[in-house]
C-alpha positions as CSV (number, residue, x, y, z in Angstrom):
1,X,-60.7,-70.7,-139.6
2,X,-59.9,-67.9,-137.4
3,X,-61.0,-65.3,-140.5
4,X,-64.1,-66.8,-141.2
5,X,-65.2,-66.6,-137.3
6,X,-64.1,-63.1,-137.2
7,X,-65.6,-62.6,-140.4
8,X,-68.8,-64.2,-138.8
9,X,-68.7,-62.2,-135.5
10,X,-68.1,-59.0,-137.5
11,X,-71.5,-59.7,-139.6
12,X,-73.2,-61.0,-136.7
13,X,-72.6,-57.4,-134.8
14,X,-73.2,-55.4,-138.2
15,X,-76.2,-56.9,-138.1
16,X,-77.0,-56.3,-134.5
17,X,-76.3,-52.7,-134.9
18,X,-78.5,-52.0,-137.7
19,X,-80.9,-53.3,-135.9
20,X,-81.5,-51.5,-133.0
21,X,-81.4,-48.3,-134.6
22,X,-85.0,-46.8,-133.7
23,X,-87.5,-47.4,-136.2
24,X,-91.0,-47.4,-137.3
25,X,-93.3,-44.3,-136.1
26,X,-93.6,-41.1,-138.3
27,X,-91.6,-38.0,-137.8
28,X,-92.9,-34.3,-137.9
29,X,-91.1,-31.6,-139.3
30,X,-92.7,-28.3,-139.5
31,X,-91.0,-25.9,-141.6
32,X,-91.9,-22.2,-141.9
33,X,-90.6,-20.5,-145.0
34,X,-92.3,-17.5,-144.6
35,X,-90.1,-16.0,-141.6
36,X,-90.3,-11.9,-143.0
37,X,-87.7,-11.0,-141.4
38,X,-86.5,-13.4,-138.7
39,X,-84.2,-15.7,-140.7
40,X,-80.3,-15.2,-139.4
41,X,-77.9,-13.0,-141.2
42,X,-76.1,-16.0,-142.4
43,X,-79.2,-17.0,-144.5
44,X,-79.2,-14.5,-146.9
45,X,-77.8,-14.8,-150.4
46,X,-76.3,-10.9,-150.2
47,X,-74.1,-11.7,-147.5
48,X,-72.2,-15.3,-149.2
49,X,-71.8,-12.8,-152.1
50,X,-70.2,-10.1,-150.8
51,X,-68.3,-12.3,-148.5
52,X,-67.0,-14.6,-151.4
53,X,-66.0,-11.2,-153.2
54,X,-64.3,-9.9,-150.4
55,X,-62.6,-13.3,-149.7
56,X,-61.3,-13.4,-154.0
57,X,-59.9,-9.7,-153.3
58,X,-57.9,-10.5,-150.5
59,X,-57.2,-13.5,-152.4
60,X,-55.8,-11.5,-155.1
61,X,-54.2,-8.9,-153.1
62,X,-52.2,-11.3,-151.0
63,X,-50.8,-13.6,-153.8
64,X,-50.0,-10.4,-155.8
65,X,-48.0,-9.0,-153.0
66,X,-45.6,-12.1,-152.7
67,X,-44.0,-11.6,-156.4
68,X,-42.8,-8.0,-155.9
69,X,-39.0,-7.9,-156.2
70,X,-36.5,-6.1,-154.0
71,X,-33.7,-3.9,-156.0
């Protein structure tokens, strides 16, 4: 008995949640694609390559170290 009323309150506030989330109304979203210039550094295609290359080489560089032997 106890699982089905806990069961029951659980729905019950699932329920209540979902809804009062906002709704109805339209949103507006105004994007502008054609920025020449004013995008962020981050949001160029150049810099995730160069930083992914980097990133592999150091990569490489560091694993590579750790299997040098000491005679």
């Amino acid at each position: 008995m106890k699982k089905a009323f806990f069961s029951f309150i659980a729905v019950l506030f699932s329920t209540m949640m979902v809804l009062a989330q906002e709704g109805g109304g339209t949103k507006d979203v105004d994007i502008n694609v054609n920025t020449k210039g004013d995008a962020a550094w981050y949001a160029s295609p150049w810099v995730w390559i160069v930083g992914a290359a980097v990133f592999i080489l150091l990569l490489v560089a560091l694993t590579r170290g750790s299997g040098r032997r000491a005679d």
